[in-house]
C-alpha positions in Angstrom: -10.9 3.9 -14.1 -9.3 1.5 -16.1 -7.0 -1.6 -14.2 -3.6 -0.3 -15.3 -4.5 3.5 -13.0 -5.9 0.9 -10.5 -2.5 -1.0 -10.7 -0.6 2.3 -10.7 -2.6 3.4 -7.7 -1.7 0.7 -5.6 1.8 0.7 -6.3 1.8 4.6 -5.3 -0.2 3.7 -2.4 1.8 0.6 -1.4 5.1 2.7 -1.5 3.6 5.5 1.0 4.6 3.8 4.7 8.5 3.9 3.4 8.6 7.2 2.9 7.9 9.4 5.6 8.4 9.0 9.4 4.8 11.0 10.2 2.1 8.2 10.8 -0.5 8.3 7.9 1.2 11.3 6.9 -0.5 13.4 9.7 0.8 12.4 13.1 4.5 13.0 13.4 6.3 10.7 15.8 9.3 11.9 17.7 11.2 8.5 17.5 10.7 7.6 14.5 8.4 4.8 13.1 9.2 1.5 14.1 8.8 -1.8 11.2 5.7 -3.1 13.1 3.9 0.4 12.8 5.1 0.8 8.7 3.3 -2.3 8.5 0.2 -1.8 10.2 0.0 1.6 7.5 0.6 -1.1 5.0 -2.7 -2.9 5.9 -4.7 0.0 6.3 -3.5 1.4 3.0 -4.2 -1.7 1.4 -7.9 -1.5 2.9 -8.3 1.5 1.2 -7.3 0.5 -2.1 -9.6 -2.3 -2.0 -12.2 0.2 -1.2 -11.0 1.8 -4.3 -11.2 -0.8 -6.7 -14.8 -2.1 -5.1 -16.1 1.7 -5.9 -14.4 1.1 -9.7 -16.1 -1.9 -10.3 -19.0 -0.8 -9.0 -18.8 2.0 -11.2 -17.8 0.3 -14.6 -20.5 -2.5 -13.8 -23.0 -1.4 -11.6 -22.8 -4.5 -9.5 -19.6 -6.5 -7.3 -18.2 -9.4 -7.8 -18.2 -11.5 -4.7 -14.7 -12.8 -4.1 -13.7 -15.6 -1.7 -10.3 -16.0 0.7 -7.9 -17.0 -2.0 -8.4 -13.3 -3.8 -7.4 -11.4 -0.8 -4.5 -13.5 -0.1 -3.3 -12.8 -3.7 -4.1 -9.4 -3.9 -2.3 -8.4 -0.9 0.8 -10.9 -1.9 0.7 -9.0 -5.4 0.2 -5.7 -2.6 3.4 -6.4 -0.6 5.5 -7.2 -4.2 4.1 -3.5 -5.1 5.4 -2.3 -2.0 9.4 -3.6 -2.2 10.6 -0.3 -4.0 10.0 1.6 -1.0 11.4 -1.6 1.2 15.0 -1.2 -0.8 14.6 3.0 -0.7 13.8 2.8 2.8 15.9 0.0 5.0 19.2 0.0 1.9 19.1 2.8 -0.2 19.1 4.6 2.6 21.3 3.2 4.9 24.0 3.2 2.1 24.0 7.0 1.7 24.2 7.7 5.6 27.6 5.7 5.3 
């Protein structure tokens, strides 16, 4: 897996709580989801494409990279950057076609 499908994968994945109203796209909610709740997907699907990238690496090297504080707090800044197209479609796109 090369880092451009990893850096297309997250950007898929990061765009995924914006989209529906169903909780992990399983549990449907009868209100709604609330911000707090998008978020807390947001985490957990970042989680998962860490676990991703660790079983890619682990693959293409054999071994993994031990990685300190500072790499998570990037990744998931360079995560939440990923995940501002479905931000805009969600809370303006949106919002301006229900005008």
């Amino acid at each position: 897996m090369s880092a451009l499908m990893l850096i297309l994968m997250a950007f898929v994945v990061a765009n995924l709580p914006w989209l529906t109203e169903r909780l992990f796209f399983v549990i449907p909610l009868s209100q709604g989801k609330p911000f707090w709740l998008r978020l807390v997907e947001l985490i957990v699907f970042y989680l998962v494409s860490l676990l991703v990238a660790v079983w890619a690496e682990m693959q293409f090297s054999g071994d993994v990279h031990p990685q300190e504080w500072e790499f998570f707090v990037t990744t998931f800044c360079a995560y939440l950057v990923l995940a501002v197209p479905g931000v805009v479609y969600r809370y303006q796109w949106l919002a301006l076609n229900t005008k």
